[in-house]
N, C-alpha and C positions, 0 to 999 in steps of 0.2 A: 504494500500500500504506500503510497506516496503521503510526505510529508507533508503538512498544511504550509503555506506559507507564512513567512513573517511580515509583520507590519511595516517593518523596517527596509523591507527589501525589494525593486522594482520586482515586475514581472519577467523583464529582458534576466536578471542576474541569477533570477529564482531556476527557470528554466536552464539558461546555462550551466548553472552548476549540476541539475539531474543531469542532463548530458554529458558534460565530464566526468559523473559517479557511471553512470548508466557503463561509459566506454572502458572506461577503468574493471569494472565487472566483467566484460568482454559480453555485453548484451547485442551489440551491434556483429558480431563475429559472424559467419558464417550464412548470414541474410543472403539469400538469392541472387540480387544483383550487386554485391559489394563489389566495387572496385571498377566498376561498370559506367558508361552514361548513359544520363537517362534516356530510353529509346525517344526518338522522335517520331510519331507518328501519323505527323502531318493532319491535315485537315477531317481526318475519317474522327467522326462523330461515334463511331461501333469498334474503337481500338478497342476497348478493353473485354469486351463481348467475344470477339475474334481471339486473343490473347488468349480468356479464359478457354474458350472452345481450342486452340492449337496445346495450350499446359493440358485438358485433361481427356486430349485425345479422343475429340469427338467430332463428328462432321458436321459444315455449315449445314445442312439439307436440313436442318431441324427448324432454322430461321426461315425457311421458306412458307409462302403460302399453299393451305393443301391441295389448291388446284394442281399446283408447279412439284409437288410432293409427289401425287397421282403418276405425272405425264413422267416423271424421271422414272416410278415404278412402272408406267405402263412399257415403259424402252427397255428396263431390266426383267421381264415377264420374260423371255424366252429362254435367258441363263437361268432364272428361275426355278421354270417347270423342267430345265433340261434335266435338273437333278431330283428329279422329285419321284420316289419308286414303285409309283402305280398312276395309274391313269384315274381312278378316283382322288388319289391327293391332288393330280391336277386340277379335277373339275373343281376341290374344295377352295384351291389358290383362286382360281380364275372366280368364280362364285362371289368368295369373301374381297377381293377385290372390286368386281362391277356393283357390289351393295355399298362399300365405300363411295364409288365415282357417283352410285347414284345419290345416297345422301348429301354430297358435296353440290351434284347440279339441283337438289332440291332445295340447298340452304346454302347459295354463293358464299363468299366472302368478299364480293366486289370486285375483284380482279378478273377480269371479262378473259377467263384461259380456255380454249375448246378443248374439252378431255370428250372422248365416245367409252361406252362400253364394250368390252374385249369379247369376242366371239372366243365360246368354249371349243369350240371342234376345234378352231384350227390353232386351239394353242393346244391338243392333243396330237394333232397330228404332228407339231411341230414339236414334242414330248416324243412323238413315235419315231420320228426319225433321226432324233437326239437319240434316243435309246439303242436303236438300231445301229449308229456311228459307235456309240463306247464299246456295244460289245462288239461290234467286230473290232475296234483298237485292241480291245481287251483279248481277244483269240489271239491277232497277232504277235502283239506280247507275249502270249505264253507259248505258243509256237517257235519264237525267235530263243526263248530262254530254255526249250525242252531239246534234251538232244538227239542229235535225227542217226537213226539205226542205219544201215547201208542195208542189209536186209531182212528179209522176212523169217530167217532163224533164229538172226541176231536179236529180233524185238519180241520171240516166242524163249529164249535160251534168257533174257531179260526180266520175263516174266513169269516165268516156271523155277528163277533161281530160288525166290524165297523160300515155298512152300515144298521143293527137294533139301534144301538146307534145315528145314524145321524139319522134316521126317527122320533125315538121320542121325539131328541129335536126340530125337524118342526113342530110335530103334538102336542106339547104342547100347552094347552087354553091358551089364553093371558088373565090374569086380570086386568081389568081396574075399578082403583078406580073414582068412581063419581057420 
């Protein structure tokens, strides 16, 4: 708690001295921007809005109005649904978002943005053939990393090794010393 001031004392000297107690404690140490000047940020009226949003690692899209919120989701809808692993979770995306666009064109916010609602089929089909690419990526990959027999004894001699190797260590004699 800071001490009251004296009667005797301006408020320039009063101050000053907490600051020289203050620095002598090493209160001022290791503050964020010590040693630093102070940014200049020119005329932007939302420095420290933007500031706060870059320190806690959050994106502008949040300051935006929810028409313009909509229209950036409506352009991220096809990465979207590409990962999404059934065609019912898609129609749920596409669903719960056109009930969004429509509440927003039912109750503006003034900002005159043309947002439409998202036809469900063709963001399934566009799921279908997203789906279609990974797994065939996904085959090649594992094609590329399996290794290729020369032939057809060699992938039967491959696959026959395990279960001759488990029989003969069952049918091995057991010796017993005695």
């Amino acid at each position: 708690m800071t001490e009251r001031k004296r009667w005797d004392l301006t408020f320039e000297t009063w101050i000053e001295r907490q600051i020289r107690v203050a620095q002598d404690r090493g209160d001022f140490d290791d503050l964020p921007g010590y040693g630093k000047p102070i940014p200049d940020h020119g005329d932007d009226e939302l420095w420290w809005v933007k500031s706060y949003l870059a320190r806690e690692g959050l994106s502008t899209e949040a300051l935006l109005p929810p028409e313009l919120q909509l229209r950036r989701e409506i352009e991220r809808l096809p990465g979207t649904v590409g990962s999404a692993p059934s065609e019912k979770v898609v129609r749920e995306i596409v669903s719960d978002l056109n009930r969004r666009i429509a509440d927003c064109l039912r109750f503006p916010s003034g900002l005159p943005v043309p947002i439409h609602k998202v036809d469900a089929e063709e963001m399934v089909e566009v799921w279908t053939v997203e789906r279609a690419r990974r797994r065939e990526e996904a085959r090649t990959a594992l094609n590329s990393t399996r290794p290729r027999l020369e032939t057809e004894s060699e992938a039967g001699a491959v696959r026959r090794g395990w279960i001759f190797r488990w029989f003969r260590r069952r049918n091995r004699p057991v010796v017993r010393e005695g």
